[in-house]
N, CA and C atoms as an extended XYZ file, in Angstrom:
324
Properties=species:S:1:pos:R:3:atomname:S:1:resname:S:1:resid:I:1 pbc="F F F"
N       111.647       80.332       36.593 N   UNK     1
C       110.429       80.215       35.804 CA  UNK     1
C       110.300       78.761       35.338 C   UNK     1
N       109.298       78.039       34.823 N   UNK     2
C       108.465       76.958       34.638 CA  UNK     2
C       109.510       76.696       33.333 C   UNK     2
N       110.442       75.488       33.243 N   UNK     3
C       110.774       75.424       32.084 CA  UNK     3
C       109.550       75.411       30.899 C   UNK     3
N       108.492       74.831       30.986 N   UNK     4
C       107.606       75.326       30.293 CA  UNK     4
C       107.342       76.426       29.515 C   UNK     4
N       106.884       77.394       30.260 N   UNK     5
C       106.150       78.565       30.463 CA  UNK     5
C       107.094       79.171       29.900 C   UNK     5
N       108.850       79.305       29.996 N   UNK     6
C       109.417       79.699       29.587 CA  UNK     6
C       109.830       79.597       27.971 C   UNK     6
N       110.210       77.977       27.533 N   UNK     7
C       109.209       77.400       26.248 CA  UNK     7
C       108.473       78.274       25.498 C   UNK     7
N       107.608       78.391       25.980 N   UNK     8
C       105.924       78.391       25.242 CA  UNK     8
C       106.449       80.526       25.075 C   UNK     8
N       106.544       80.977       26.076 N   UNK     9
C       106.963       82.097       26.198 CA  UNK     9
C       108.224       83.049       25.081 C   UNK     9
N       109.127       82.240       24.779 N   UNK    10
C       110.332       82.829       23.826 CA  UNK    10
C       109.386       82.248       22.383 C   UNK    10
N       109.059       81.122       22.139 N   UNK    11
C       108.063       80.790       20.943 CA  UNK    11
C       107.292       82.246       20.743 C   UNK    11
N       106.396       82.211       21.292 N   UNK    12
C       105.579       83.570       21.079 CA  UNK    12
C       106.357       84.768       21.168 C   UNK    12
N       107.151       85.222       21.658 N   UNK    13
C       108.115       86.552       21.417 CA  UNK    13
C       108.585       86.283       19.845 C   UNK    13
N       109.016       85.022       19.707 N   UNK    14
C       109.871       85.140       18.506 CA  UNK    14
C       108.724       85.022       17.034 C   UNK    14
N       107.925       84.401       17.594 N   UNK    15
C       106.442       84.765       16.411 CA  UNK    15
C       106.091       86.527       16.437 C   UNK    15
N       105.862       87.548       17.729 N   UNK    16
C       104.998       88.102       17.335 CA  UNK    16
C       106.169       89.099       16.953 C   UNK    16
N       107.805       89.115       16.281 N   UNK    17
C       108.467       89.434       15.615 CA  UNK    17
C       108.335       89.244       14.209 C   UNK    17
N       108.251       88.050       13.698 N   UNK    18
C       107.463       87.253       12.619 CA  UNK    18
C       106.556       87.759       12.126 C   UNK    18
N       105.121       88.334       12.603 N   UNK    19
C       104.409       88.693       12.829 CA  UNK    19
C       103.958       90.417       12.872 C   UNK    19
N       105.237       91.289       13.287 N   UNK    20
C       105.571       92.661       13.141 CA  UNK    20
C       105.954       92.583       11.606 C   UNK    20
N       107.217       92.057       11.389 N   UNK    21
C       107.515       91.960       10.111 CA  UNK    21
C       106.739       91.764        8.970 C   UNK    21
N       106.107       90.515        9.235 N   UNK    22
C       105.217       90.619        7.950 CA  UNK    22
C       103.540       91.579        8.070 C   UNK    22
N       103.916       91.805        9.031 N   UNK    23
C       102.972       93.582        8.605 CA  UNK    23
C       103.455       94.375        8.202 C   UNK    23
N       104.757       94.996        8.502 N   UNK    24
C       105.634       96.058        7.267 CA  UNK    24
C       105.128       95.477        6.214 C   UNK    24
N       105.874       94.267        5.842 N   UNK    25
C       105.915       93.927        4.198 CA  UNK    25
C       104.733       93.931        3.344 C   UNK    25
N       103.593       93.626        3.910 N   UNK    26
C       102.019       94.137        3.520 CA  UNK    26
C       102.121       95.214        3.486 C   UNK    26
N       102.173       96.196        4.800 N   UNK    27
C       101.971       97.742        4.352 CA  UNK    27
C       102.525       98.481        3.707 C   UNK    27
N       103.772       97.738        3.261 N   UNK    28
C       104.651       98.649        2.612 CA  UNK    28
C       104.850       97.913        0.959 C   UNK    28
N       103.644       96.806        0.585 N   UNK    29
C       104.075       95.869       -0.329 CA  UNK    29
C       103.679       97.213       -1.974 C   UNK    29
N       102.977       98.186       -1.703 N   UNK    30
C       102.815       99.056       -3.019 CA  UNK    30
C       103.821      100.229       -3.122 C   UNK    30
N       104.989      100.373       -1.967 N   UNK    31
C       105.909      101.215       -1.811 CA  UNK    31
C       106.813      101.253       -2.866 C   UNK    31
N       107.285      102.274       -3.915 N   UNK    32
C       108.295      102.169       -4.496 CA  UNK    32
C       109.660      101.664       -3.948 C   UNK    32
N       109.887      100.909       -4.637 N   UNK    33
C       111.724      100.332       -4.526 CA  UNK    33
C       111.476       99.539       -2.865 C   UNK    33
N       110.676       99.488       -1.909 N   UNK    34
C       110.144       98.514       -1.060 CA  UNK    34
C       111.080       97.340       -1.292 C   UNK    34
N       111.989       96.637       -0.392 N   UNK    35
C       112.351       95.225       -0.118 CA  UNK    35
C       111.598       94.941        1.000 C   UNK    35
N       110.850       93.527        0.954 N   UNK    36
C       110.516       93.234        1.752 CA  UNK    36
C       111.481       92.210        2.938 C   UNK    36
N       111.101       91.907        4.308 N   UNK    37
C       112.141       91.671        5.064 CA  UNK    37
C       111.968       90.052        5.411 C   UNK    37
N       112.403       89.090        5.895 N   UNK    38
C       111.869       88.227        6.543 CA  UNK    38
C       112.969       87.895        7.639 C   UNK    38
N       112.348       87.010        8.754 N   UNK    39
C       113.017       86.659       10.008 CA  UNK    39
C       113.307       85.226        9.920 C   UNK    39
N       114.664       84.953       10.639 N   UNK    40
C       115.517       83.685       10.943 CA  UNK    40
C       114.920       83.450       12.002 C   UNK    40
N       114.888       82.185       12.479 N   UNK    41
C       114.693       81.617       13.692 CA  UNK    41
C       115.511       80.755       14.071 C   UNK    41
N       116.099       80.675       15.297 N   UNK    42
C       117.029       79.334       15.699 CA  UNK    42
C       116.321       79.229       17.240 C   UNK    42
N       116.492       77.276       17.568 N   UNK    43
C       115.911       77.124       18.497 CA  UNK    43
C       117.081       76.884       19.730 C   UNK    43
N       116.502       77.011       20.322 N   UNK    44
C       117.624       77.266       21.936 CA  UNK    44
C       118.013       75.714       22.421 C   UNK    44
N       118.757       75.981       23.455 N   UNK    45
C       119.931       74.813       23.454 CA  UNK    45
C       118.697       73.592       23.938 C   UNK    45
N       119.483       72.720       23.784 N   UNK    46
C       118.322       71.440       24.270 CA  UNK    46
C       118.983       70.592       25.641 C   UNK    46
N       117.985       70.438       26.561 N   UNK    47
C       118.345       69.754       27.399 CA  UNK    47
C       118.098       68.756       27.483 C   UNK    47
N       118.631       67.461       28.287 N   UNK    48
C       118.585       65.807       28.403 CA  UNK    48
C       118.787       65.148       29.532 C   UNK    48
N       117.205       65.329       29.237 N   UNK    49
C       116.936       64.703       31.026 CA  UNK    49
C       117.175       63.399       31.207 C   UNK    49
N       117.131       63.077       29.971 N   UNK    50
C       117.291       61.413       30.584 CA  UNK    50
C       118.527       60.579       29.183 C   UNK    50
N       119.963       60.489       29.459 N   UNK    51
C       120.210       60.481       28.581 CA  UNK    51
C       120.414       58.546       27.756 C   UNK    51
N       120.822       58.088       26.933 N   UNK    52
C       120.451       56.979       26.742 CA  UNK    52
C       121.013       55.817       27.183 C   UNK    52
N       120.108       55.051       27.863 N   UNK    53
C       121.000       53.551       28.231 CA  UNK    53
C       120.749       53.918       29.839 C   UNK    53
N       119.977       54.979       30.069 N   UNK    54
C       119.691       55.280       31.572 CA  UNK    54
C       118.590       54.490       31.951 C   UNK    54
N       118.411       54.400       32.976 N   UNK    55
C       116.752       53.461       33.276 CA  UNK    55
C       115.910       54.506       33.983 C   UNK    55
N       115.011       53.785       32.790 N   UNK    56
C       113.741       54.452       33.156 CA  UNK    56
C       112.501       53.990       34.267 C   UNK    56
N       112.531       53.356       35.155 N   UNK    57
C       111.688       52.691       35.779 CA  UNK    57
C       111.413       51.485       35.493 C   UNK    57
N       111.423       50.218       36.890 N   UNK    58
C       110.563       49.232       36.174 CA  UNK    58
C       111.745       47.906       35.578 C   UNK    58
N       112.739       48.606       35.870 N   UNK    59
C       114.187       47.523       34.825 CA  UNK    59
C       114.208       48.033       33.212 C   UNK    59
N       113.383       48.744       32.870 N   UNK    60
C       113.362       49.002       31.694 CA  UNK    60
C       114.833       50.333       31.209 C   UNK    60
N       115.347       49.946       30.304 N   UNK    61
C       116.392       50.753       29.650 CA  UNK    61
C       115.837       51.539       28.466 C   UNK    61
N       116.665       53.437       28.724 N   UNK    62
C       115.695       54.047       27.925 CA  UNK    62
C       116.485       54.038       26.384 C   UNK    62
N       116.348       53.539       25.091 N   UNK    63
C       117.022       53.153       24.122 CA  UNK    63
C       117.652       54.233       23.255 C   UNK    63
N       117.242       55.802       23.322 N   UNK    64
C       117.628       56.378       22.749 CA  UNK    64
C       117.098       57.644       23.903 C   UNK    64
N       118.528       58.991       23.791 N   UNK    65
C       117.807       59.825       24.779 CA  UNK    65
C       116.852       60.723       24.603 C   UNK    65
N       116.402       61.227       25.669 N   UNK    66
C       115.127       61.907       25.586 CA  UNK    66
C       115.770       63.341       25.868 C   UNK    66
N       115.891       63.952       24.276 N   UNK    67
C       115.918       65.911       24.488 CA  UNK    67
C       114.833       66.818       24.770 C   UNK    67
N       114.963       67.602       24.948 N   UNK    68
C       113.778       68.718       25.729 CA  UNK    68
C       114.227       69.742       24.886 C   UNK    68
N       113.628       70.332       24.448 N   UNK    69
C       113.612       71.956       23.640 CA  UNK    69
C       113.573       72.855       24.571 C   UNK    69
N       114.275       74.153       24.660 N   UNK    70
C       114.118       74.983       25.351 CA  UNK    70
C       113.592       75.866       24.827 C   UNK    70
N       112.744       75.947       23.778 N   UNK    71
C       112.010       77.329       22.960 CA  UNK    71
C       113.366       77.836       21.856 C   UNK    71
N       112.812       79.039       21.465 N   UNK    72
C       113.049       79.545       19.913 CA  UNK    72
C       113.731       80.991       20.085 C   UNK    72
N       114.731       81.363       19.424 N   UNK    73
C       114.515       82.854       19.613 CA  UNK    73
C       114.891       83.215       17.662 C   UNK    73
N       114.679       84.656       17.755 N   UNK    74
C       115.043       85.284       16.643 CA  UNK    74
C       116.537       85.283       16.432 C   UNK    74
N       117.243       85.110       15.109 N   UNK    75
C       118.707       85.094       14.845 CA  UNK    75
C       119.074       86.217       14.309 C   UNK    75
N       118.119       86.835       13.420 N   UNK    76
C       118.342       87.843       12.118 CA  UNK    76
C       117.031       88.575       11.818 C   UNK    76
N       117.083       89.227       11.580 N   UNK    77
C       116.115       90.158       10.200 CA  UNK    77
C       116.747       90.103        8.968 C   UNK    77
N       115.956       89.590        8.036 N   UNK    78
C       117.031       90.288        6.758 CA  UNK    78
C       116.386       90.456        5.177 C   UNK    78
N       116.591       91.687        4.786 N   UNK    79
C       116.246       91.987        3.709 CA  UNK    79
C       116.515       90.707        2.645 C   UNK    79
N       115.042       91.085        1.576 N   UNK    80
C       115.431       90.173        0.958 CA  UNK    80
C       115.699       91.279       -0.697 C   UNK    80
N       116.579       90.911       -1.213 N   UNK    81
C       116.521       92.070       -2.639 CA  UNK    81
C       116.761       90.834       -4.181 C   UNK    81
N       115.217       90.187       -4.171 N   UNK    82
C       114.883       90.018       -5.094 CA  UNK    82
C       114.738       90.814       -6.372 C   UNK    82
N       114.259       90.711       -7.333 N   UNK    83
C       114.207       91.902       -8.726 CA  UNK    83
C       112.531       91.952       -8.508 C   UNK    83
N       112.195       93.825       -8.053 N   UNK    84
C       111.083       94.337       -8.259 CA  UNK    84
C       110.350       93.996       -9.478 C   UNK    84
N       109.267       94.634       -9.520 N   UNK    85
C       108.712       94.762      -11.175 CA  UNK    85
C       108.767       96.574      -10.931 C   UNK    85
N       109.314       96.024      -12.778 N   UNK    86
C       109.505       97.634      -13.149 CA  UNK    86
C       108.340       98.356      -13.876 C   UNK    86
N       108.256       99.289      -13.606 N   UNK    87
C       107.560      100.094      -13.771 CA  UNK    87
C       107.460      101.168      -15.006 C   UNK    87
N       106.782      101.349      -16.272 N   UNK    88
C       107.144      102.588      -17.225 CA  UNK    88
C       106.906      103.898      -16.118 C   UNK    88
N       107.104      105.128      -16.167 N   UNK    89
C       106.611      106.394      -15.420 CA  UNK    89
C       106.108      107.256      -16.452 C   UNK    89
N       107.480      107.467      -17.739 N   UNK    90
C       107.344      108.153      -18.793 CA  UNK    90
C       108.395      109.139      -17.826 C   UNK    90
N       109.146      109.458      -17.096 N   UNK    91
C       109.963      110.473      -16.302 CA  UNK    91
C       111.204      110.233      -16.722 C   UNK    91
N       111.519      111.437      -17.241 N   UNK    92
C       113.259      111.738      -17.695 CA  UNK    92
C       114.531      110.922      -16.540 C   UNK    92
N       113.680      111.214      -15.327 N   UNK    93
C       114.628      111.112      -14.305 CA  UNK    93
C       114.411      109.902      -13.406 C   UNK    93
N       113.571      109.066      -13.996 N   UNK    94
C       113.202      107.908      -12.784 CA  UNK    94
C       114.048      106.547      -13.580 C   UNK    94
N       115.259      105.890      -12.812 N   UNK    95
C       116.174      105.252      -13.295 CA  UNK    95
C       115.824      103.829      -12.698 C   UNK    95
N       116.270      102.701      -13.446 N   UNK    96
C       116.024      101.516      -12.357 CA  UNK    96
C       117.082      100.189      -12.991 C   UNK    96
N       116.999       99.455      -12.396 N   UNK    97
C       118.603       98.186      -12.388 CA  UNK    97
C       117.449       97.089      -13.003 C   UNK    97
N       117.669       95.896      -14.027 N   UNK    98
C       117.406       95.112      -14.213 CA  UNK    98
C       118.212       93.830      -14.134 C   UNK    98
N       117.754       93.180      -13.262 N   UNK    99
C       118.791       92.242      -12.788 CA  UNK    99
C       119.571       92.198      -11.829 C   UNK    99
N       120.708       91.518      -11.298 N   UNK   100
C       121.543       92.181      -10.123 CA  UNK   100
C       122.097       93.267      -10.145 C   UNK   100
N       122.199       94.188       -9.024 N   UNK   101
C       123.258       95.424       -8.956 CA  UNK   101
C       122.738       96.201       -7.419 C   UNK   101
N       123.233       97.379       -7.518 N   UNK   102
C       123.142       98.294       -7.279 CA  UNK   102
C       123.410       99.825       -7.468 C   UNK   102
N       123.176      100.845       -7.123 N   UNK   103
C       123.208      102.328       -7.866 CA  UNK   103
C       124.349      102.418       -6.900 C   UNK   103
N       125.294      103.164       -7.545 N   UNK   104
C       126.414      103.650       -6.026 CA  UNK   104
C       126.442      105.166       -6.706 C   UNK   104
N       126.592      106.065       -5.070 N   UNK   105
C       125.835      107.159       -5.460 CA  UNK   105
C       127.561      107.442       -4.796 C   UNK   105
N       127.610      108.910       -5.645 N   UNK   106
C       129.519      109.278       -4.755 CA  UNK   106
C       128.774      110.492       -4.923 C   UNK   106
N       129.249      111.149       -3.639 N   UNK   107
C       129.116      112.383       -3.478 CA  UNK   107
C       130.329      113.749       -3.538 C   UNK   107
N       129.959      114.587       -3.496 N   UNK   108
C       131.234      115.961       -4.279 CA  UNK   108
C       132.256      115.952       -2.641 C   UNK   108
């Protein structure tokens, strides 16, 4: 495939991940207890076509080298667990953490 095309190609995969995600986090942004998620990106290895002190045509020397990007991919998903806003209910039974933690639930 077109180093290009290939480029331009993992970019857009790794956006319309980006892109999935932050549609959960909208649709789900009035959900009780809802974390919303966000995505890592790391970009792919780089190649060097021409590396430095090589000549470039002409007698001319190229002074620093020239890298090529090979496109982007996704690294991670990952929750983010900021502090919600809390909520009154007025319910005997609706419990909630202020600040860091978590509930650890043990079962019988």
């Amino acid at each position: 495939m077109n180093i290009a095309l290939f480029s331009a190609a993992s970019g857009m995969e790794a956006q319309q991940v980006n892109l999935n995600t932050i549609s959960n986090n909208i649709a789900n942004g009035n959900t009780t207890g809802f974390k919303k998620s966000k995505v890592e990106f790391q970009d792919l290895f780089y190649s060097t076509p021409r590396p430095a002190g090589s000549e470039s045509g002409g007698g001319n020397v190229t002074p620093s080298s020239v890298e090529l990007g090979n496109g982007a991919q996704v690294v991670s998903t990952a929750r983010v667990f900021t502090q919600g806003q809390l909520t009154q209910t007025g319910e005997k039974l609706d419990i909630a953490i202020e600040g860091d933690g978590f509930f650890e639930v043990e079962r019988p």
